[in-house]
VODREN-407514 format. One line per field, with one value per residue: x, y, z of N, C-alpha, C, O in turn. Coordinates in steps of 0.001 Angstrom, whole numbers, plus 500000, padded with zeros to 6 digits. Layout:
<vovos>
n.xx	X / ...;
n.yy	Y / ...;
n.zz	Z / ...;
ca.xx	X / ...;
ca.yy	Y / ...;
ca.zz	Z / ...;
c.xx	X / ...;
c.yy	Y / ...;
c.zz	Z / ...;
o.xx	X / ...;
o.yy	Y / ...;
o.zz	Z / ...;
</vovos>
This chain:
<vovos>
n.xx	495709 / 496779 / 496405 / 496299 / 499629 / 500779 / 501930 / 500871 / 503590 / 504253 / 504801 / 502767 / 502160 / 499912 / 496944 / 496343 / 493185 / 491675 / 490969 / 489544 / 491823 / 493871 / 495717 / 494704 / 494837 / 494291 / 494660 / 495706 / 495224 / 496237 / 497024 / 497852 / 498696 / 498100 / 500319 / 500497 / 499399 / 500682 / 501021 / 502183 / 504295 / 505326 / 506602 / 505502 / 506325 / 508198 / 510643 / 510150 / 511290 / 513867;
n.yy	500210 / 498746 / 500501 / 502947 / 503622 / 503365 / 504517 / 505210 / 504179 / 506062 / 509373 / 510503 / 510090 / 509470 / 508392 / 504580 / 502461 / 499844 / 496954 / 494606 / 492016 / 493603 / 496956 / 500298 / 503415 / 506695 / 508763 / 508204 / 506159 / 503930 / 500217 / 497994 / 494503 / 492396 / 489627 / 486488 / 487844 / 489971 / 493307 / 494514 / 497184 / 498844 / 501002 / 502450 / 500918 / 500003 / 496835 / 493864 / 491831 / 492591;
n.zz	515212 / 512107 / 509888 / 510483 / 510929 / 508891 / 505298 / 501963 / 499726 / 497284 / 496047 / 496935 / 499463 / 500876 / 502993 / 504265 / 503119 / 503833 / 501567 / 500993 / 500294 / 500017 / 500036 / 499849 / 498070 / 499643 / 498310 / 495884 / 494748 / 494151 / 494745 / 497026 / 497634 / 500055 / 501138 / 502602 / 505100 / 505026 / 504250 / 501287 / 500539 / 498012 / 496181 / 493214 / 489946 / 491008 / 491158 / 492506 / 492342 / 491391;
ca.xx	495624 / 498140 / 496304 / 497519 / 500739 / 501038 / 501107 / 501335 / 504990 / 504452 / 504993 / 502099 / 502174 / 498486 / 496993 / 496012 / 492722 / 491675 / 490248 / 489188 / 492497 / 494603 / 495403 / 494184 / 495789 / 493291 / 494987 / 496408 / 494398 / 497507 / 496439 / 498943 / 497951 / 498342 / 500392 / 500090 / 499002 / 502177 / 501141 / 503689 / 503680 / 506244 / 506387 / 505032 / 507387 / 509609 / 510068 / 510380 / 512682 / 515458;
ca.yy	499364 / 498720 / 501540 / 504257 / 503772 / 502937 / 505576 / 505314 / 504620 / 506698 / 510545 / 511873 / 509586 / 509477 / 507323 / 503371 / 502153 / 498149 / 497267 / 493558 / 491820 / 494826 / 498228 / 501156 / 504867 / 507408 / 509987 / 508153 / 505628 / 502594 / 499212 / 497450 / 493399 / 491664 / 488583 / 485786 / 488195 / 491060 / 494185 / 494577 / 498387 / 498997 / 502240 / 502684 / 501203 / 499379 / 495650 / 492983 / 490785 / 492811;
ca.zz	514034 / 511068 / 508786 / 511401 / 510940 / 507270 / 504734 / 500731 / 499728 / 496262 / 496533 / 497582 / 501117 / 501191 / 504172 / 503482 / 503543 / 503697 / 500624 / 500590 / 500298 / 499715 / 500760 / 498538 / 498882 / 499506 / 497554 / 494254 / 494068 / 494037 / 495647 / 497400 / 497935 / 501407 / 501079 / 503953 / 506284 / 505149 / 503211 / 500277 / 500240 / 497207 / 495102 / 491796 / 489317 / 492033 / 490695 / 493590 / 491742 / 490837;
c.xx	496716 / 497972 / 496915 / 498674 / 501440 / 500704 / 501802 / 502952 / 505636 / 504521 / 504251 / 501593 / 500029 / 497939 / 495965 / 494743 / 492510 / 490570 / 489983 / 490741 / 493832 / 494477 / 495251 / 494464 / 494701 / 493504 / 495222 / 495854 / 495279 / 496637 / 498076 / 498817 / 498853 / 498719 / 501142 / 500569 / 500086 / 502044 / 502303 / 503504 / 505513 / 505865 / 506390 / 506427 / 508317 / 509227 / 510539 / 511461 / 514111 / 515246;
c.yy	499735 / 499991 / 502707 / 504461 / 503242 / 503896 / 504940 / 505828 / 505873 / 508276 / 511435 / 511548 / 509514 / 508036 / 505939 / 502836 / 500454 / 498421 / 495289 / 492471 / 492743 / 495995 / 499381 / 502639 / 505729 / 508554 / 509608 / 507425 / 503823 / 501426 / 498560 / 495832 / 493407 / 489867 / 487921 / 486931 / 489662 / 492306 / 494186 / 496215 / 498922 / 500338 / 501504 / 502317 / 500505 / 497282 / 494658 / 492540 / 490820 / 493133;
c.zz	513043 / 510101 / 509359 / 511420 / 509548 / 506530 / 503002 / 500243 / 498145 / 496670 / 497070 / 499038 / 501431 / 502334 / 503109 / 503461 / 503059 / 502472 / 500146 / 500897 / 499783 / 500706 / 499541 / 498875 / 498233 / 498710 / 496148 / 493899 / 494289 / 494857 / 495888 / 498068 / 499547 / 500740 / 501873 / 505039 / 506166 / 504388 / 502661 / 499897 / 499225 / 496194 / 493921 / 491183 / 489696 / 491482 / 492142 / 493065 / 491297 / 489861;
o.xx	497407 / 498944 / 497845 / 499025 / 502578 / 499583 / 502895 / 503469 / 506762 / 504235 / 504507 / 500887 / 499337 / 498500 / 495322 / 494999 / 493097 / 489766 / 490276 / 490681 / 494711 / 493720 / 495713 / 494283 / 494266 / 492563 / 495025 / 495621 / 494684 / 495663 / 499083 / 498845 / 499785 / 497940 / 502287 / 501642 / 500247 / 503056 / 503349 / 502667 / 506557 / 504806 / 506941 / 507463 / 509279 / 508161 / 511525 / 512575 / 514999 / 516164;
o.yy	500753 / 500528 / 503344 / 505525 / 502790 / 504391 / 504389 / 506944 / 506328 / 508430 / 512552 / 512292 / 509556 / 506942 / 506012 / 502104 / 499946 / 499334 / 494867 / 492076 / 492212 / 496162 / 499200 / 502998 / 505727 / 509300 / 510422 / 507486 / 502778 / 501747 / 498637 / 495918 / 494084 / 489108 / 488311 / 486994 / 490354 / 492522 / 493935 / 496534 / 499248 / 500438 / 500450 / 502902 / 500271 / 496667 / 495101 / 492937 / 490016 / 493411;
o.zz	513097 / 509570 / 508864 / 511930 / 509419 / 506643 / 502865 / 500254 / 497944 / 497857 / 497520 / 499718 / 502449 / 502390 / 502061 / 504416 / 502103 / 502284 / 499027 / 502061 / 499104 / 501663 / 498415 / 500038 / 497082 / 498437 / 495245 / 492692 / 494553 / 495537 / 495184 / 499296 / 499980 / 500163 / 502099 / 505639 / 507171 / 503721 / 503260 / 499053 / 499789 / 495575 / 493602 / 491497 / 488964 / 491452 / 492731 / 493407 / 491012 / 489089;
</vovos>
């Protein structure tokens, strides 16, 4: 499965778990949404848009 091989891209790498429509990092706490079907796993701070 996708959580096995996905880990929290913020510094303390913590593993991902499913959290409804999201992923949620077992160590920091971060959520990271799922959008159509693609986790968006972006560090803390990191803006998509430029």
């Amino acid at each position: 499965m996708l959580e096995e091989l996905i880990a929290c891209p913020n510094a303390d790498h913590g593993t991902l778990g499913r959290d409804g429509d999201s992923y949620r990092c077992t160590n920091c706490g971060t959520t990271f949404p799922i959008l159509n079907g693609i986790p968006v796993l972006l560090p803390t701070g990191t803006n998509p848009n430029g």
